[in-house]
C-alpha positions in Angstrom: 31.0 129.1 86.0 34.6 128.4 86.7 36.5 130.4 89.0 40.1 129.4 90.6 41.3 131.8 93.4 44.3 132.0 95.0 44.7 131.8 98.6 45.1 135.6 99.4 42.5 137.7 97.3 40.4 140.9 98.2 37.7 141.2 95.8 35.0 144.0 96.5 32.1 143.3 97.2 30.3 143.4 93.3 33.4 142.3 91.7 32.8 139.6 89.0 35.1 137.1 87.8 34.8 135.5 84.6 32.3 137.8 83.2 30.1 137.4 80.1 30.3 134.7 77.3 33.3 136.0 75.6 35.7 132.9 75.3 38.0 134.7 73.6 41.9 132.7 74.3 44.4 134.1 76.6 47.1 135.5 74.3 50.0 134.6 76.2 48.9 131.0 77.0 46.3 130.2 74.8 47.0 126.7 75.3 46.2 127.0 79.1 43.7 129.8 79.4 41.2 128.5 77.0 37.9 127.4 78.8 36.5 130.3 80.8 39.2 130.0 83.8 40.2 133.1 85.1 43.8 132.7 87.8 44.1 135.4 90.2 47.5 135.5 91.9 48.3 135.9 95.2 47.8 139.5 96.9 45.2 140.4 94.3 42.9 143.4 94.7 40.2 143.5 92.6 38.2 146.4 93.7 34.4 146.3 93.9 32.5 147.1 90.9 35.1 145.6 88.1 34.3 142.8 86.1 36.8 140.4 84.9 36.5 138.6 81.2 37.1 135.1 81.2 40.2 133.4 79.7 42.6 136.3 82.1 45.2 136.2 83.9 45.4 138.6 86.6 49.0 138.6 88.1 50.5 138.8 91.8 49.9 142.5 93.9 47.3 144.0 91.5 45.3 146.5 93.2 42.7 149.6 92.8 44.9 151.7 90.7 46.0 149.0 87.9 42.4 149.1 86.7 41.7 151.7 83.8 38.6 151.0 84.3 35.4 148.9 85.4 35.0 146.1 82.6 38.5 144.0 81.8 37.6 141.9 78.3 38.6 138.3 78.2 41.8 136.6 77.1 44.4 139.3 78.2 47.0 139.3 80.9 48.2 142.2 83.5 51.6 143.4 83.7 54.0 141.9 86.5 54.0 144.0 89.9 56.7 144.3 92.8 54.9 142.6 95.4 54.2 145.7 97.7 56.9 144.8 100.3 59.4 145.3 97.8 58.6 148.5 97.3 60.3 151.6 98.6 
């Protein structure tokens, strides 16, 4: 299974990356996100318990609370985050 992390990631404890067979292409870069990789960007929080579909693209500063819920499908993208330094 392919996996590509970036250099600052929390990911709990049962968090899965690149779950299930679903190959489905990533819609905004299809012609990049195509063979299972899922990118993770720096600052990433994926909270224990959720599992990740193959083919995403999970952006800089995502944490607990940008998860609806515990099973992301394959081949989508989250919204862009204020890293949260930024933030006031």
């Amino acid at each position: 299974m392919e996996r590509l992390l970036a250099l600052v990631l929390a990911a709990g404890a049962s968090a899965y990356i690149s779950y299930g067979d679903n190959m489905t292409c990533n819609q905004e870069a299809p012609q990049k996100l195509n063979d299972g990789i899922t990118l993770i960007g720096k600052g990433a929080r994926i909270p224990s318990g959720v599992n990740l579909g193959r083919n995403r693209r999970i952006r800089y500063w995502i944490e607990k609370g940008d998860f609806n819920n515990d099973f992301v499908p394959s081949g989508g993208s989250s919204k862009r985050k204020m890293p949260r330094r930024h933030v006031t």
